[in-house]
TIVOMAR-540875 format. One record per residue: residue number from 1; residue in three letters; chain; x, y, z of N, C-alpha, C in turn. Coordinates in Angstrom, 3 decimals, padded with zeros to 6 digits, always signed. Layout:
N
+-----+------+-----+----------+----------+----------+----------+----------+----------+----------+----------+----------+
! seq ! type ! mol !       nX !       nY !       nZ !      caX !      caY !      caZ !       cX !       cY !       cZ !
+-----+------+-----+----------+----------+----------+----------+----------+----------+----------+----------+----------+
! NUM !  ALA !   A !        X !        Y !        Z !        X !        Y !        Z !        X !        Y !        Z !
...
+-----+------+-----+----------+----------+----------+----------+----------+----------+----------+----------+----------+
//
This chain:
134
+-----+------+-----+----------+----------+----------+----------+----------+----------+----------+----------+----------+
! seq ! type ! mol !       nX !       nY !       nZ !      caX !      caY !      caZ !       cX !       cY !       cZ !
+-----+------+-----+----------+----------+----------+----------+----------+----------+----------+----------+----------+
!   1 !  UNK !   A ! +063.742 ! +112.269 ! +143.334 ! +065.170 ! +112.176 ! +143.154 ! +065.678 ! +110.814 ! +143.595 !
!   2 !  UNK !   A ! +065.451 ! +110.301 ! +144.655 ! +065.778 ! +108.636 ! +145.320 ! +065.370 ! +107.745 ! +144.394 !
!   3 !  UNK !   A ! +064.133 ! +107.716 ! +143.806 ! +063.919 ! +106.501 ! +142.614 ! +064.659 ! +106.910 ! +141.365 !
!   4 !  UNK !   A ! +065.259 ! +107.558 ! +140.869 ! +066.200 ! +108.351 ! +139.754 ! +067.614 ! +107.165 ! +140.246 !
!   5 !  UNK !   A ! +068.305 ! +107.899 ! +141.679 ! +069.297 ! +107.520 ! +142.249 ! +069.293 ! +105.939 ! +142.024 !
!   6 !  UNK !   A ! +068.213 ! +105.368 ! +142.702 ! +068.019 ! +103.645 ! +142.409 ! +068.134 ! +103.099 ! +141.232 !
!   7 !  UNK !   A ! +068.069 ! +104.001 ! +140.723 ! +067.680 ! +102.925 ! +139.147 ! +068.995 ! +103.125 ! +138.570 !
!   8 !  UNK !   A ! +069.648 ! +104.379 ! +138.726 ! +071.383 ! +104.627 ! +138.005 ! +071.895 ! +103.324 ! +138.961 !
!   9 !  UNK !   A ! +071.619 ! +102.864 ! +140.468 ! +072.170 ! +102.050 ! +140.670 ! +072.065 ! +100.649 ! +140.347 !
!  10 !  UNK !   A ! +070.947 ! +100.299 ! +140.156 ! +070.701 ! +099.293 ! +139.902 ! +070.866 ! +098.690 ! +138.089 !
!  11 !  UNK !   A ! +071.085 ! +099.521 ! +137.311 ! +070.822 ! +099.523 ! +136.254 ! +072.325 ! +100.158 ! +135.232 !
!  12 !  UNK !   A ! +072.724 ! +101.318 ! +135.722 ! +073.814 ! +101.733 ! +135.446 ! +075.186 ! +101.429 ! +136.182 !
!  13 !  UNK !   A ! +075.273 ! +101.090 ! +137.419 ! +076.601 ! +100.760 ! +137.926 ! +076.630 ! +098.986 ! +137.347 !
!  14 !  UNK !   A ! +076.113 ! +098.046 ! +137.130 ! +076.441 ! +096.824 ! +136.197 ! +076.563 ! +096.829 ! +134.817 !
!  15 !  UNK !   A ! +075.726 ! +098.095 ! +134.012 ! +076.156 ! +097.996 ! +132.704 ! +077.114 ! +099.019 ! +132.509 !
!  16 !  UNK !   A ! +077.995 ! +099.794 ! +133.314 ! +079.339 ! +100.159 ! +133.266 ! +080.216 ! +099.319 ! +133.517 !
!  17 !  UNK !   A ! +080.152 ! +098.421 ! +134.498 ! +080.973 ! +097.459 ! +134.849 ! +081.381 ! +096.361 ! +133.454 !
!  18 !  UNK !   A ! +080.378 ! +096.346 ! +132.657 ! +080.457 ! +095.024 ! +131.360 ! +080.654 ! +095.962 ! +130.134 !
!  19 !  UNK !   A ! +080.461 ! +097.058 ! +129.978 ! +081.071 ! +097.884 ! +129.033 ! +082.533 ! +097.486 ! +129.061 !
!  20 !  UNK !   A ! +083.716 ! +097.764 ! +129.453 ! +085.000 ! +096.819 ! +129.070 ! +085.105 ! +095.819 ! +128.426 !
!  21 !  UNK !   A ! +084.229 ! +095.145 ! +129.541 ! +084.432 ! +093.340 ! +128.923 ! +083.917 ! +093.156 ! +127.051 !
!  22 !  UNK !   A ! +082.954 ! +094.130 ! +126.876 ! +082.454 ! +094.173 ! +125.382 ! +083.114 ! +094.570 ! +124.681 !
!  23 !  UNK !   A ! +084.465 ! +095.388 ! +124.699 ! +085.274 ! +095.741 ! +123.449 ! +086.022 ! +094.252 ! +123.054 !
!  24 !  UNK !   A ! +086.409 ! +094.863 ! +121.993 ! +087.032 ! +093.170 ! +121.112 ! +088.138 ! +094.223 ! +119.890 !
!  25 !  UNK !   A ! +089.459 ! +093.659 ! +120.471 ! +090.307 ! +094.371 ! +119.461 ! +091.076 ! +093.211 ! +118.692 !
!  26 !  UNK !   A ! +090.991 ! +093.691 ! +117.860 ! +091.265 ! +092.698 ! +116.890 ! +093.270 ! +092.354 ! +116.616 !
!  27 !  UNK !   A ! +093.607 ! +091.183 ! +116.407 ! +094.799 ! +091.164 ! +116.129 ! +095.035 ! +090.775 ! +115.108 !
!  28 !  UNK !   A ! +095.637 ! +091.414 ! +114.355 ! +096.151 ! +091.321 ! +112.483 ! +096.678 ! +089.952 ! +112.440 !
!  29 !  UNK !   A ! +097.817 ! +089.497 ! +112.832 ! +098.178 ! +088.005 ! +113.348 ! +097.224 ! +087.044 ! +112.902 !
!  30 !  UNK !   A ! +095.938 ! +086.972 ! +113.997 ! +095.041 ! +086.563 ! +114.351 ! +094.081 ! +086.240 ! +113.015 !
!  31 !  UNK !   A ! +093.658 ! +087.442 ! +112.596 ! +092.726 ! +088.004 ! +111.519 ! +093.440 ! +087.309 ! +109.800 !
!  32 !  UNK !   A ! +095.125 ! +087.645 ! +109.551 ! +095.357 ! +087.326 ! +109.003 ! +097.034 ! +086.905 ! +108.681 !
!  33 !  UNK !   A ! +096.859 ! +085.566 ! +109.148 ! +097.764 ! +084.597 ! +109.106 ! +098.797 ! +084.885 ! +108.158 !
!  34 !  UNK !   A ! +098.294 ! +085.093 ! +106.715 ! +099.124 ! +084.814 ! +105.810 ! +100.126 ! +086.138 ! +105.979 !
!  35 !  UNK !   A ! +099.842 ! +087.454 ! +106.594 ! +101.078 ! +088.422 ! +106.294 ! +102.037 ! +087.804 ! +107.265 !
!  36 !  UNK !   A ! +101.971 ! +086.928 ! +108.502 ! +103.036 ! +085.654 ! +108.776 ! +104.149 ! +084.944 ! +107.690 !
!  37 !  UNK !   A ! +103.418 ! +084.619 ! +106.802 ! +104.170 ! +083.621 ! +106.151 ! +105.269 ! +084.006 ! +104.777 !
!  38 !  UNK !   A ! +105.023 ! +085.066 ! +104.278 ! +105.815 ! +085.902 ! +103.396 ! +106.734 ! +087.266 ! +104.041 !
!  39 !  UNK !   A ! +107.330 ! +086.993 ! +105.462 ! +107.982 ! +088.133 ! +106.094 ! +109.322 ! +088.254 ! +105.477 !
!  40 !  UNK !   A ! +109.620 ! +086.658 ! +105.310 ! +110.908 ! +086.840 ! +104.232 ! +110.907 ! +086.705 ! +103.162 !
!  41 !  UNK !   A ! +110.491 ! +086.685 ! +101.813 ! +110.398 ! +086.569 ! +101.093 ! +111.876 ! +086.764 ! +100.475 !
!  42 !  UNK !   A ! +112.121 ! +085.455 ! +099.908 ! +113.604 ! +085.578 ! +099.271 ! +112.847 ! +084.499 ! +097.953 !
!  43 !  UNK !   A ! +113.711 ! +085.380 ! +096.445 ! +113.290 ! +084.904 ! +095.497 ! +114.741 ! +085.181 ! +094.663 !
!  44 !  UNK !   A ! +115.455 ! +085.143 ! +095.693 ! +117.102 ! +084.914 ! +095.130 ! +117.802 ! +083.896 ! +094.707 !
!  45 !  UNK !   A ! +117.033 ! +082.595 ! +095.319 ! +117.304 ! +080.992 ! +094.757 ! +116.424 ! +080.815 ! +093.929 !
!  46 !  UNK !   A ! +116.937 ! +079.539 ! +093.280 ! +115.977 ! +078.919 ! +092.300 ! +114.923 ! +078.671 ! +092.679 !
!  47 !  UNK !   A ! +113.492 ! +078.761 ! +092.286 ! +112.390 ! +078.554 ! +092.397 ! +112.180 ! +076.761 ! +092.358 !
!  48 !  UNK !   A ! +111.749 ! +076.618 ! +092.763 ! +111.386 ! +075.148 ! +092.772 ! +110.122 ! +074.787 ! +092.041 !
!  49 !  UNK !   A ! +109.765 ! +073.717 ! +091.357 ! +108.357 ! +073.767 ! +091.939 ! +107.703 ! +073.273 ! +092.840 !
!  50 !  UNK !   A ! +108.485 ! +072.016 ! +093.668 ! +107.642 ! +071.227 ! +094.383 ! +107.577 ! +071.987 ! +095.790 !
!  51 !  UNK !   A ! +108.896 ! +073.501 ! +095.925 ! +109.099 ! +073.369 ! +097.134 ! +108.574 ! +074.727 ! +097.017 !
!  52 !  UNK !   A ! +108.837 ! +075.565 ! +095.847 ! +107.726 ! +077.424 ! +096.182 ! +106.815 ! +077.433 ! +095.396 !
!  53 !  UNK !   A ! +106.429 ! +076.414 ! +094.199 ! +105.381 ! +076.754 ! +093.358 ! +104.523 ! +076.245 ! +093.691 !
!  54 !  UNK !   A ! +104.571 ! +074.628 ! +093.847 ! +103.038 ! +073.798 ! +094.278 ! +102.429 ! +074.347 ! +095.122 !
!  55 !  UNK !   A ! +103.191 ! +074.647 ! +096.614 ! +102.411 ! +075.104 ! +098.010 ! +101.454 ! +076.301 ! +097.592 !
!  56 !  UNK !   A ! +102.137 ! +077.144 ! +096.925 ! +101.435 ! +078.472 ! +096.527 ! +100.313 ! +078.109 ! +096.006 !
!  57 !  UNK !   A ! +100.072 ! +077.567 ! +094.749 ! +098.977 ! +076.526 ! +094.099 ! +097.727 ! +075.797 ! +095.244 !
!  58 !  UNK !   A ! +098.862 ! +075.559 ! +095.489 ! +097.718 ! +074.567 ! +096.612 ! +096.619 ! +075.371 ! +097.901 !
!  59 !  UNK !   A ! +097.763 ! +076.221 ! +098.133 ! +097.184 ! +077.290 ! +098.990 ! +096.423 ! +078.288 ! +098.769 !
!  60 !  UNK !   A ! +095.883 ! +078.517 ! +097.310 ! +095.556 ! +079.600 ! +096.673 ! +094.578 ! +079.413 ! +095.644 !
!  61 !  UNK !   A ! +094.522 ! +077.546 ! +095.166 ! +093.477 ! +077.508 ! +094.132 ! +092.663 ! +076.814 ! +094.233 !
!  62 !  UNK !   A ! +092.122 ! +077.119 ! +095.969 ! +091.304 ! +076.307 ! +096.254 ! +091.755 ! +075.289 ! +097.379 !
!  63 !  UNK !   A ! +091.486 ! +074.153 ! +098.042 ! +091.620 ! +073.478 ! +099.184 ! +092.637 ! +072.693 ! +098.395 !
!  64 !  UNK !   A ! +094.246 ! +072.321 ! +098.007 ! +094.903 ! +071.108 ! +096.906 ! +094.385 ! +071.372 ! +096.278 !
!  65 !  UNK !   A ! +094.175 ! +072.586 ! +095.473 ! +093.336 ! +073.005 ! +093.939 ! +092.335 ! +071.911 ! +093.589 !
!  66 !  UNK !   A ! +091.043 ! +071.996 ! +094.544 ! +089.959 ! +071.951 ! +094.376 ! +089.349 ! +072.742 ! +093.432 !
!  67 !  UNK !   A ! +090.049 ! +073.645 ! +093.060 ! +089.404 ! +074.411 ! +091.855 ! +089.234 ! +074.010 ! +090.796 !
!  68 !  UNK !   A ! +090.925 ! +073.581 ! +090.899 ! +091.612 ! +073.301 ! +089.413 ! +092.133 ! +071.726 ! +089.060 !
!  69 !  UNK !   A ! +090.875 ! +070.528 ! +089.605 ! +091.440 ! +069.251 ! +089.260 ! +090.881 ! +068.511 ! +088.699 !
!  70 !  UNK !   A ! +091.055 ! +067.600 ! +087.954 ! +090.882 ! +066.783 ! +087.290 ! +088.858 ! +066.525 ! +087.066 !
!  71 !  UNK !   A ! +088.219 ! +066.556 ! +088.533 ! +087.416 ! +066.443 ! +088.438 ! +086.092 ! +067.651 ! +088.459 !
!  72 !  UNK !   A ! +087.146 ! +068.688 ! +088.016 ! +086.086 ! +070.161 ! +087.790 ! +087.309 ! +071.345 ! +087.655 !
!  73 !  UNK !   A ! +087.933 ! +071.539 ! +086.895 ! +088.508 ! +072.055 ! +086.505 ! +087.900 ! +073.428 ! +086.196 !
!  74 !  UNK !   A ! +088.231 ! +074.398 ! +086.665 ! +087.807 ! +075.784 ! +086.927 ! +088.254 ! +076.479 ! +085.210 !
!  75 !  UNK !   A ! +087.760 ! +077.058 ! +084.240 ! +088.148 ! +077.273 ! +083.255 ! +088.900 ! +076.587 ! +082.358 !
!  76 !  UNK !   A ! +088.950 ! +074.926 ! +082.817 ! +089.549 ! +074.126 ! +082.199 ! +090.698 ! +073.842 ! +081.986 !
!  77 !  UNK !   A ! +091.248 ! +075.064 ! +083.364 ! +092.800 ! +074.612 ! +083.656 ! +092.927 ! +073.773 ! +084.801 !
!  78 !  UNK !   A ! +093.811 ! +072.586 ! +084.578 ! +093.860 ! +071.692 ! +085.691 ! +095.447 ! +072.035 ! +086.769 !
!  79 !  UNK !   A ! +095.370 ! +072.210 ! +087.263 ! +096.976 ! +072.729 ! +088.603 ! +096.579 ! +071.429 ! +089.361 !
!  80 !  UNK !   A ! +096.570 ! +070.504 ! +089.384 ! +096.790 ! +069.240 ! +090.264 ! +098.018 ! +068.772 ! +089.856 !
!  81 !  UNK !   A ! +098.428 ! +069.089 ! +088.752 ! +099.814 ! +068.005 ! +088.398 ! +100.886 ! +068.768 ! +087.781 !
!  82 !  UNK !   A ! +101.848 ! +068.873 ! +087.561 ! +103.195 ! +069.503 ! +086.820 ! +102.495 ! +069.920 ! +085.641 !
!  83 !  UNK !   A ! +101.922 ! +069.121 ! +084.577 ! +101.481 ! +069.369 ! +083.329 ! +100.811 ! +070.137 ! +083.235 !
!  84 !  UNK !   A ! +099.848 ! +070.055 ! +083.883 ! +098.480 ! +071.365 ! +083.573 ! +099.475 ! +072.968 ! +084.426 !
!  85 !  UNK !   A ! +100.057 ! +072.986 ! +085.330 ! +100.078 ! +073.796 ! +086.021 ! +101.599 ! +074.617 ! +084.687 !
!  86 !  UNK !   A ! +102.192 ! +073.509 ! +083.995 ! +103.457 ! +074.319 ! +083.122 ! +102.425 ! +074.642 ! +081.717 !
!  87 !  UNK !   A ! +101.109 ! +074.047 ! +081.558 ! +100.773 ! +074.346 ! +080.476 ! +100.219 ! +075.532 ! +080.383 !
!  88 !  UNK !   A ! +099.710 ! +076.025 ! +082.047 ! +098.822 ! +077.295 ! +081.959 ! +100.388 ! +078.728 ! +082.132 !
!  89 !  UNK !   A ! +101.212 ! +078.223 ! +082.322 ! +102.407 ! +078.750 ! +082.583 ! +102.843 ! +078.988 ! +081.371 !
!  90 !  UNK !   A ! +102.994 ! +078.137 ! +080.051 ! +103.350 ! +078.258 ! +079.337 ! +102.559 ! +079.449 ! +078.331 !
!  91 !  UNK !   A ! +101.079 ! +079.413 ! +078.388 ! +100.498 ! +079.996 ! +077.517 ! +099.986 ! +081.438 ! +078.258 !
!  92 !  UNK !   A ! +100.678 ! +081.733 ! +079.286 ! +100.637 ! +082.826 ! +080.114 ! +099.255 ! +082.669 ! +081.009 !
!  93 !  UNK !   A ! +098.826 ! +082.114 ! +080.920 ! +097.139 ! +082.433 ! +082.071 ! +097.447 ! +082.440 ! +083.591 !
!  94 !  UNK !   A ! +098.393 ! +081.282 ! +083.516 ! +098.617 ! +081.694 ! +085.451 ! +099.178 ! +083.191 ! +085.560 !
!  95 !  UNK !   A ! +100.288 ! +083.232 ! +085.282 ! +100.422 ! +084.438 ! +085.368 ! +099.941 ! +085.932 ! +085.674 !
!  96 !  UNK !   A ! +099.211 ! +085.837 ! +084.218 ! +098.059 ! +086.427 ! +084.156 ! +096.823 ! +086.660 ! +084.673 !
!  97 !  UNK !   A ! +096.443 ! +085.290 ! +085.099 ! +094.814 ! +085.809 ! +085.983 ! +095.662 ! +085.667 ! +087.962 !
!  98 !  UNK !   A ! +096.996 ! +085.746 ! +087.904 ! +097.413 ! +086.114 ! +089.434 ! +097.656 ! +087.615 ! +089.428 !
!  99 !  UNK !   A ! +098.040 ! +088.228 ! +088.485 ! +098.827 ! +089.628 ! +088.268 ! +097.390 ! +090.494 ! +087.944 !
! 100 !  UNK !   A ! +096.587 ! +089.756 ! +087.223 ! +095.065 ! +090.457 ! +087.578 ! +095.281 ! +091.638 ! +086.060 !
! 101 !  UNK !   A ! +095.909 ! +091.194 ! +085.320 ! +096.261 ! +091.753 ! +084.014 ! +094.940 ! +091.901 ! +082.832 !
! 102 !  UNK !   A ! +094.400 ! +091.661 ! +083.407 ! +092.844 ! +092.081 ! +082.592 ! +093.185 ! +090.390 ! +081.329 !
! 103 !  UNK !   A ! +094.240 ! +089.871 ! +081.022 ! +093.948 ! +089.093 ! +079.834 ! +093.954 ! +087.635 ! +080.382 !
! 104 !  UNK !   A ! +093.470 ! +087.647 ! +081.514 ! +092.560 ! +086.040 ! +081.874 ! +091.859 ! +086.217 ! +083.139 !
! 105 !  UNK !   A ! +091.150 ! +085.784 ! +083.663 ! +090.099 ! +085.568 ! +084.585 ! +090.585 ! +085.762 ! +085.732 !
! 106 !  UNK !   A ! +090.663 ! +086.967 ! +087.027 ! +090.906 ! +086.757 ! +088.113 ! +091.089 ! +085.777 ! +088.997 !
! 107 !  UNK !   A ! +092.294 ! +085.668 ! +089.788 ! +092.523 ! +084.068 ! +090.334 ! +092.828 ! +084.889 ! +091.646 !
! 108 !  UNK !   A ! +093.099 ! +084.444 ! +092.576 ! +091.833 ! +083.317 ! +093.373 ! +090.542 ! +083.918 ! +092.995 !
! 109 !  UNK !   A ! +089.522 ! +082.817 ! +092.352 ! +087.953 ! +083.253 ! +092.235 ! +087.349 ! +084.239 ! +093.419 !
! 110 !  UNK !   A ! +087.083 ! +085.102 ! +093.020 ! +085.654 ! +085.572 ! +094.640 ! +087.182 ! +086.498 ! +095.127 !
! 111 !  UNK !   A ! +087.973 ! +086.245 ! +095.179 ! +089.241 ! +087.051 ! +095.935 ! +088.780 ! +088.376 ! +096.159 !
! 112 !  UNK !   A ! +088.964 ! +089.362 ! +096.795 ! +088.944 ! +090.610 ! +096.858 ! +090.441 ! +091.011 ! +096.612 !
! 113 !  UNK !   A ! +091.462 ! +090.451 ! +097.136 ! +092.975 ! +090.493 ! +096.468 ! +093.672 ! +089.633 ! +095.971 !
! 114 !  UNK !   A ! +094.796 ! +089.972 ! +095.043 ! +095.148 ! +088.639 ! +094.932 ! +096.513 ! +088.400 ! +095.443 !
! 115 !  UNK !   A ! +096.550 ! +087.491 ! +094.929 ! +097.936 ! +086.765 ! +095.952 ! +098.545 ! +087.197 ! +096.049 !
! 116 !  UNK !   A ! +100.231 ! +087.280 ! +097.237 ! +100.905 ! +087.845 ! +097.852 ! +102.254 ! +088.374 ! +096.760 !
! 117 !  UNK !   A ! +102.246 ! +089.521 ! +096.524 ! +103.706 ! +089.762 ! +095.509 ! +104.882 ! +089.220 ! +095.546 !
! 118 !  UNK !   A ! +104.663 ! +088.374 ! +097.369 ! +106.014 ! +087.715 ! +096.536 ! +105.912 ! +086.234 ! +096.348 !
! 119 !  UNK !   A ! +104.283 ! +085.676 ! +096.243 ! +104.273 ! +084.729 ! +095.463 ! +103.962 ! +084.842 ! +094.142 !
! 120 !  UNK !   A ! +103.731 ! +085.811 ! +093.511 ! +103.506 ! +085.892 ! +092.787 ! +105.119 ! +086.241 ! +091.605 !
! 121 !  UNK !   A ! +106.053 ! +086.871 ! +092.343 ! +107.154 ! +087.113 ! +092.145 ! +107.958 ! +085.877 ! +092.004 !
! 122 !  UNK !   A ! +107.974 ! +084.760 ! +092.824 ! +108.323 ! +083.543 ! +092.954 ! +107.668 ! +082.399 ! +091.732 !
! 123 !  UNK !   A ! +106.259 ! +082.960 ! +091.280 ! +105.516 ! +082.462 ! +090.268 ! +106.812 ! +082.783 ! +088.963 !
! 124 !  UNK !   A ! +106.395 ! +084.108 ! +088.726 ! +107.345 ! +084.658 ! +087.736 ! +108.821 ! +084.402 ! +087.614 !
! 125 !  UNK !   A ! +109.252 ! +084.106 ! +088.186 ! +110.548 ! +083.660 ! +088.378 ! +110.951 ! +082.204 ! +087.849 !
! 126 !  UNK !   A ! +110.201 ! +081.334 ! +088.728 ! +110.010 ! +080.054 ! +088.071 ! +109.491 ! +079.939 ! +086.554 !
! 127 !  UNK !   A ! +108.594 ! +080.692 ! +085.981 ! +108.456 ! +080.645 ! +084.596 ! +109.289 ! +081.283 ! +083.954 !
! 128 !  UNK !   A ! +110.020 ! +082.414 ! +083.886 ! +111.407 ! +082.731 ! +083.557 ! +112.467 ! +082.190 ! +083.169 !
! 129 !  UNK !   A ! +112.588 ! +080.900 ! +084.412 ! +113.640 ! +080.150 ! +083.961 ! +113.218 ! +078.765 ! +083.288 !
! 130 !  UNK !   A ! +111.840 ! +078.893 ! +083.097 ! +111.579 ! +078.193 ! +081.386 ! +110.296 ! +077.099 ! +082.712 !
! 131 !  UNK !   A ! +110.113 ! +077.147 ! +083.971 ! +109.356 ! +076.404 ! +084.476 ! +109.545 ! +074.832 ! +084.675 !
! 132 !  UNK !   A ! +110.624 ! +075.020 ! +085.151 ! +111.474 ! +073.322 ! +085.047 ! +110.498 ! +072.603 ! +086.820 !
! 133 !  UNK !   A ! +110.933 ! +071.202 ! +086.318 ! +109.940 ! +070.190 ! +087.086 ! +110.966 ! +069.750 ! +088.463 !
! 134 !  UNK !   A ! +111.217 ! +070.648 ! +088.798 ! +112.204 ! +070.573 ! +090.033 ! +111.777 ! +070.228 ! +091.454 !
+-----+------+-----+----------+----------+----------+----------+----------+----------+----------+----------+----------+
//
């Protein structure tokens, strides 16, 4: 019974003690930033592009749409500049591969979701009102 007793002490009163220290709870915050950044979502003003469309773009198609530039253009749409980004606007594909509408290619690539409804709402909006270079 005494060598039983020794060994719970020696062995079990320190790995109870570090059992605490090993949990890890996670903070949503932490984990994921972006439900931060759309808490207000207001899509009651004019859409911009330089000031709600690009960032979204930029933030979403890649590192400054590394996806989508000039020098590798992801399906051969380029989003580095006003032009490419109103042309894929125009012929519906942004739209479309953000809304995940089956009639263009899932955007963000690899995504498991896609972008936030109310950038995507803010997308739509700005093409609505014809996608002006604001």
């Amino acid at each position: 019974m005494k060598p039983i007793f020794h060994w719970l002490l020696a062995i079990g009163i320190p790995a109870i003690l570090f059992l605490p220290g090993s949990c890890y709870f996670d903070n949503v915050q932490e984990l994921h930033p972006e439900l931060l950044l759309d808490n207000a979502c207001d899509t009651t003003a004019i859409m911009s592009y330089q000031a709600d469309i690009k960032p979204i773009l930029s933030g979403s198609c890649g590192a400054n749409n590394s996806c989508h530039n000039t020098g590798g253009a992801g399906g051969g749409v380029v989003l580095e500049q006003y032009a490419g980004v109103k042309a894929a606007a125009a012929n519906g594909k942004l739209l479309s591969s953000i809304t995940w509408d089956g009639n263009a290619s899932f955007m963000p690539k690899g995504s498991p979701t896609q972008v936030s409804d109310c950038s995507i709402a803010k997308i739509n909006k700005w093409i609505q009102a014809g996608s002006p270079d604001n």
